[in-house]
N, C-alpha and C positions, 0 to 999 in steps of 0.2 A: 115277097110281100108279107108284109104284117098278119097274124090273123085276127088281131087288135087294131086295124087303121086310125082308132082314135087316141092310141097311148102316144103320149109326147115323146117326140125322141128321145129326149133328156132320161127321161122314166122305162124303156125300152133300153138303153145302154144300163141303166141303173138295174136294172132287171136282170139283164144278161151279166154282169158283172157279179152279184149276190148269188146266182147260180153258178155259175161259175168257179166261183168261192167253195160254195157248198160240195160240190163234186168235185173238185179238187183235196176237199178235207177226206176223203172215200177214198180219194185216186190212190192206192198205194203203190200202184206197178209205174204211173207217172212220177211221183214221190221219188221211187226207188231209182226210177232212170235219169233221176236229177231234170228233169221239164219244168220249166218254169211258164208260168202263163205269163205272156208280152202284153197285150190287147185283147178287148174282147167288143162283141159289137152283137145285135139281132141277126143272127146267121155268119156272122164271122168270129174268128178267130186268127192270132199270131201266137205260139208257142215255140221255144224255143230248148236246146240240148247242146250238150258239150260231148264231143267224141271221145270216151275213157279208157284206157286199156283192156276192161273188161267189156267192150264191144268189138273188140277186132275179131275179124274171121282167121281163117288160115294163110291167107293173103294178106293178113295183116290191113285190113282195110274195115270201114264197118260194115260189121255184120249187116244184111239188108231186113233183116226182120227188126233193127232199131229202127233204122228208119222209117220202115213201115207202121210202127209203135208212136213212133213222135206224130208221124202224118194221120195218122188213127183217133190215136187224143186231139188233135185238135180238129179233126170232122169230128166228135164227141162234144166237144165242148160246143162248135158250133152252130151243133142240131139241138140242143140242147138250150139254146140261150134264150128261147121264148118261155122257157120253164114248163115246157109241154112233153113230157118222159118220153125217148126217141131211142132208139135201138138202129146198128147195123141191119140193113138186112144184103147190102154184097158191096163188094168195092173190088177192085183194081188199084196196081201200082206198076211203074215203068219207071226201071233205075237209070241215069243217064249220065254218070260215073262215079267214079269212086270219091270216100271221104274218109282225109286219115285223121290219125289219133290227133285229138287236142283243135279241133277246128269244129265251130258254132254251127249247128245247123239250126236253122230256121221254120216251119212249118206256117205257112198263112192259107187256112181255109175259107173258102165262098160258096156261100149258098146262090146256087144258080138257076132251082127250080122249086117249087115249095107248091105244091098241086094235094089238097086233100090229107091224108095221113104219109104221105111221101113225099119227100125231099133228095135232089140231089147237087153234091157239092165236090166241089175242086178244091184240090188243095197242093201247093205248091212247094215244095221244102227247097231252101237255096242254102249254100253255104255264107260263109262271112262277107264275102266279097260280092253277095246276092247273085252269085251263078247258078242255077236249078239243076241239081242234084238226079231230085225225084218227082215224079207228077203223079197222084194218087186220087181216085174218083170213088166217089163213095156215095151212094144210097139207104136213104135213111125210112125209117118204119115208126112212125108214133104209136106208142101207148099207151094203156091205160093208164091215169096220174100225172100227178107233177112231179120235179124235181124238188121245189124247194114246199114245206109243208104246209099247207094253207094256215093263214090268218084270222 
């Protein structure tokens, strides 16, 4: 839930969309791993990742700390979309196979709880063919400030 119930949803997507923007011009390590933001919404998120050579592990498969990178950023961006400054404070991930080089992976985060200065949110990363990869859960800590600089 909103902690604005009265912003229009038009202006709540529009909201989370300019934030979004804004820390993404910052992101340099999502920049750098080629993450493109798909959607963005008040507690959600779809970002998405192309599997590169310089991800594969020794397996030749990716590495699972990108993964966990792409599912990362987009609970970031998600907790983040009320323009209310939100930090990690722990998460989990559960791999549920492998992803080889050159295949789309997906990231869509849901805010599922949002109680006081804490939020917790799901997030799903599937491959091209939307088969779920990884399942990553994440709790979030607000603080002090906004993201985008006041008006």
């Amino acid at each position: 839930m909103s902690p604005n119930p009265s912003l229009h949803p038009d202006a709540a997507v529009d909201l989370a969309r300019r934030v979004a923007q804004s820390m993404f011009e910052r992101d340099t390590a999502s920049q750098g791993l080629g993450i493109r933001i798909e959607d963005i919404g008040p507690g959600t998120a779809r970002l998405s990742m192309v599997v590169r050579g310089d991800m594969l592990n020794g397996h030749h498969i990716c590495h699972g700390g990108f993964m966990f990178t792409l599912a990362d950023s987009a609970f970031a961006f998600a907790c983040n979309s009320r323009n209310e400054a939100t930090v990690a404070a722990g998460c989990s991930i559960e791999f549920l196979r492998p992803v080889q080089l050159g295949e789309t992976l997906t990231a869509v985060a849901q805010e599922r709880v949002l109680s006081g200065r804490t939020g917790i949110y799901d997030i799903t990363v599937v491959d091209q063919s939307g088969q779920a990869v990884a399942v990553f859960r994440g709790k979030s800590a607000r603080i002090k400030g906004e993201v985008l600089p006041a008006t």
